[in-house]
N, C-alpha and C positions, 0 to 999 in steps of 0.2 A: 817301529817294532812293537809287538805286543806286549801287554804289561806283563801275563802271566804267562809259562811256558806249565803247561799241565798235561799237551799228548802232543807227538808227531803231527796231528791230523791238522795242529793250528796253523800248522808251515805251510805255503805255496812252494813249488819249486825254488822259484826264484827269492824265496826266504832262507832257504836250506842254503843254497848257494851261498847267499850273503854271511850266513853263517860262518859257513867254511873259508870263506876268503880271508875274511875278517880275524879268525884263527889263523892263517896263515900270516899274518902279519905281527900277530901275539907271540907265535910259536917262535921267534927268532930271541923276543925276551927271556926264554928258558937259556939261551945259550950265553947269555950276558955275564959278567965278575958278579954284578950287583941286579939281580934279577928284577926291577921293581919300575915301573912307570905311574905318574900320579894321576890315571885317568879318575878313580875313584875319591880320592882323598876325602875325608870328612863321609864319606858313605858309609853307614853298617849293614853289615851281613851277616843272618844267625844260621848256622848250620843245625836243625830241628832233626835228630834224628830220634825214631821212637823203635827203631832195627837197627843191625848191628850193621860196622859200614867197613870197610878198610879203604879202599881204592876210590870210592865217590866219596866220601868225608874228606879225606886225607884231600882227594883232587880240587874241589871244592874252597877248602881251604888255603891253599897254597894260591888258586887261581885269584881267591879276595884279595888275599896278602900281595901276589902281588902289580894287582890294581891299586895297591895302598886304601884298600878299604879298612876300616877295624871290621875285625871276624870276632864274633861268637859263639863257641861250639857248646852246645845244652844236650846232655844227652838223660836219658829218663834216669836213669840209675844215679842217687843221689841229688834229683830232685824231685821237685815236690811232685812229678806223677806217681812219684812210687810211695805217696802219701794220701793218693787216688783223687788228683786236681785232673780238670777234663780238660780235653786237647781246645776247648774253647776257653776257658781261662787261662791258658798258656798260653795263647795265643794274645788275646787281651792285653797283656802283661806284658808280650813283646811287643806291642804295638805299642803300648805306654811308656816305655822305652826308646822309642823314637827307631824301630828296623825298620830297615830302605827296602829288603831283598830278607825274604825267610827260605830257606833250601831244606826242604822235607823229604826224610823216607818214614814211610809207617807202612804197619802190615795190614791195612784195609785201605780197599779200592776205592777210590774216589776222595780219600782222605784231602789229599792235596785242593780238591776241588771247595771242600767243604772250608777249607781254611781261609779261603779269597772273599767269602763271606762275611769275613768277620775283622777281618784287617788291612787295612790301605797301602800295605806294605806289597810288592813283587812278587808272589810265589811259583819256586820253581821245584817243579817235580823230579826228587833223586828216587824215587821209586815207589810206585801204591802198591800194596800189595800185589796181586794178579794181572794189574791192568796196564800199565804203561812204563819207562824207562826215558823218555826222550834225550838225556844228556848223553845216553849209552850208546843208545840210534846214532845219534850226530858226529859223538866220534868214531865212530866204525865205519861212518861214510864216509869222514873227513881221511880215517888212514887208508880206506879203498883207493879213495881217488885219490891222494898223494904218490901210492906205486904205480897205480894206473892212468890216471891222468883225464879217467871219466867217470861217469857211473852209468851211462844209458848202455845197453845193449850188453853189459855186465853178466855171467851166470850164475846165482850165487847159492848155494843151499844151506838151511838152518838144519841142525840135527840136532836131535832129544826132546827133551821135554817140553815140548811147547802148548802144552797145556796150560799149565803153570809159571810158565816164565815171560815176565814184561816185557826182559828183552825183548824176544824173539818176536812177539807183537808190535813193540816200535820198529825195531830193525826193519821188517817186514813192511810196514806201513810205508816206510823211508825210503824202500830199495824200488817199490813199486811205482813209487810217487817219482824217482827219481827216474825213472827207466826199466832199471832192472830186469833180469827175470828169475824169481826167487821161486824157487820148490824146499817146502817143509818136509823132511825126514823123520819115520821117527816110529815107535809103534802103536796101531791103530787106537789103545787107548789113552796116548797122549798129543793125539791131533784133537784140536776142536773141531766141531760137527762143522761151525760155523768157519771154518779156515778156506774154505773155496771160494768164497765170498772175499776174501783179502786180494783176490786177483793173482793167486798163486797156482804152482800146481802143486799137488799132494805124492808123496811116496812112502812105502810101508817098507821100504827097503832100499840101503845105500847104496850096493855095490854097482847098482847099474846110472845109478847119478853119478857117481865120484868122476868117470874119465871125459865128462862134459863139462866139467867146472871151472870156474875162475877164481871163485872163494868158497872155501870151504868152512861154515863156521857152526864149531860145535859148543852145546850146551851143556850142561850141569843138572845133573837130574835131582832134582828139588826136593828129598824126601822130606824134609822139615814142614812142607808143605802138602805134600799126601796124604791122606785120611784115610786110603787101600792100597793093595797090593797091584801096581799097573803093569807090572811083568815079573816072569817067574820067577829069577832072582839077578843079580847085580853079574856074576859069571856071565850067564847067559845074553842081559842088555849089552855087555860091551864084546861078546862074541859078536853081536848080527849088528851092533850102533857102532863100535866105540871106534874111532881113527888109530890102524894102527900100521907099522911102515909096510908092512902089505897093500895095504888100500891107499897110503900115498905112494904109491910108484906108479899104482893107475891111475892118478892128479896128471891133470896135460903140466907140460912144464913153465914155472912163473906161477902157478895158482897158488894163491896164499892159504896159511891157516888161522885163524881166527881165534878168541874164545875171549866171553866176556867177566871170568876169573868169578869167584877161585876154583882154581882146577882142585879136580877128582881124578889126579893123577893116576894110568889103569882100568877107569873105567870108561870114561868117554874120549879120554885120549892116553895116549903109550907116551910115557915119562918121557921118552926118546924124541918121541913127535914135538910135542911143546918145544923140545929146544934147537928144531932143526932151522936153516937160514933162510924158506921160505914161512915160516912161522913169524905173525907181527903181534903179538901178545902182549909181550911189552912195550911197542909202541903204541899200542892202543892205551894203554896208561899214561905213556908222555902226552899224545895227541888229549886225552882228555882236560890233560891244565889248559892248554889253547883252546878247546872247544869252551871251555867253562869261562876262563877269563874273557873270550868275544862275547859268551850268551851277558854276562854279570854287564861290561860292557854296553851292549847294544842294547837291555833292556832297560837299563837305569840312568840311559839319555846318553851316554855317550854316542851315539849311534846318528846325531845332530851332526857332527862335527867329522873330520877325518880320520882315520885312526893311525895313520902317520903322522898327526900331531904331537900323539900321548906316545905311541911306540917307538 
């Protein structure tokens, strides 16, 4: 297995797979009195966030714990970055503390990258700014192909802002790598120029995707991340984007809904949508401690041995 998980791209198929399977045999540990296997014991893992997190933090941690790793959660507010120490002296620091596995999100691209530079420790990418997501990719494949039972020949479309968002980039890399056939939705000024180039196909408009689908996964329009106005106003994006039980009745039936949280309840999806039974939203949250506890797993050497030994 690779030491560092920093894009989609570093996966063969047949790595993803291993991925997923591997999680499949974690994910039975969630249902356990005593949730905990000692694959890791005596490993540390520091949760490096330098962006705010709920769902990859939280998931993350839970997945160390329980590998019976000790976890570390550092997050900038109350320490010393916010006394303006650079992401290379923090890093130092962890290293001289003896981390096995550093789990970073920051708001600049490539951040993760720069970090493997500097420290002997694992690093795994929970989010660069703009650029990638892989933890988020692997488990959206992992819950695809749990209802489905594949992923090649799959139809899948991303909707909103996928200019901006990692997701949709990893996802995207994953589906096509996988088989997939992934078409990005969305309006013209938030497709990348360079998005046809991903081996997808491009649409400026939903309605004539929806009743070809198998998954339908919608995004989060990232205004925190905007520097201009990329449509006319928030009404109107989720008039012609937003999912709502109108446009799922034209879903063939069995298509799922998606979203890789936190929802914007109203605007890219109808409050109502989120909580209908083809909706796996929340299972993308569970599926993530099994994606996380296999990647923590296989990269930090369990991945030698069987994972029915530790599970």
């Amino acid at each position: 297995m690779i030491k560092h998980l920093l894009s989609i791209t570093q996966l063969a198929p047949e790595d993803v797979t291993r991925v997923l399977d591997t999680a499949d045999s974690f994910r039975e540990v969630g249902t356990r009195v005593i949730k905990k296997v000692p694959a890791l014991r005596g490993r540390t893992v520091v949760n490096l966030f330098y962006e705010n997190s709920t769902r990859t933090r939280i998931s993350f941690e839970l997945a160390a714990k329980r590998l019976s790793a000790d976890v570390i959660n550092f997050s900038t507010s109350g320490s010393s970055v916010s006394k303006g120490e650079s992401l290379k002296d923090t890093a130092l620091t962890l290293e001289a503390m003896g981390a096995d596995a550093i789990v970073m999100r920051h708001s600049s691209s490539g951040a993760c990258h720069t970090l493997t530079k500097w420290v002997k420790a694992s690093v795994l990418n929970a989010g660069d700014g703009t650029h990638e997501h892989p933890t988020q990719a692997l488990l959206d494949l992992y819950t695809i192909r749990e209802r489905y039972g594949r992923l090649e020949g799959l139809r899948a479309a991303i909707v909103g802002d996928i200019l901006h968002s990692r997701v949709a980039r990893s996802l995207t890399l994953g589906l096509v790598k996988m088989g997939a056939e992934v078409t990005l939705v969305g309006p013209p000024t938030l497709i990348p120029p360079e998005a046809p180039q991903w081996g997808v196909d491009v649409s400026y408009e939903l309605d004539g995707v929806i009743p070809k689908l198998d998954v339908c996964y919608m995004l989060r329009v990232q205004r925190e991340r905007q520097r201009q106005q990329y449509f006319p106003s928030v009404r109107e994006y989720s008039r012609i984007y937003g999912l709502s039980r109108e446009r799922v009745a034209q879903l063939p039936e069995g298509a799922l809904i998606m979203h890789p949280g936190p929802m914007n309840r109203g605007v890219e999806i109808a409050s109502e949508v989120a909580d209908l039974p083809q909706s796996v939203i929340t299972e993308q949250v569970t599926n993530g401690i099994a994606i996380r506890m296999s990647l923590l797993y296989l990269i930090l050497g369990g991945g030698a041995g069987e994972v029915s030994d530790v599970a």
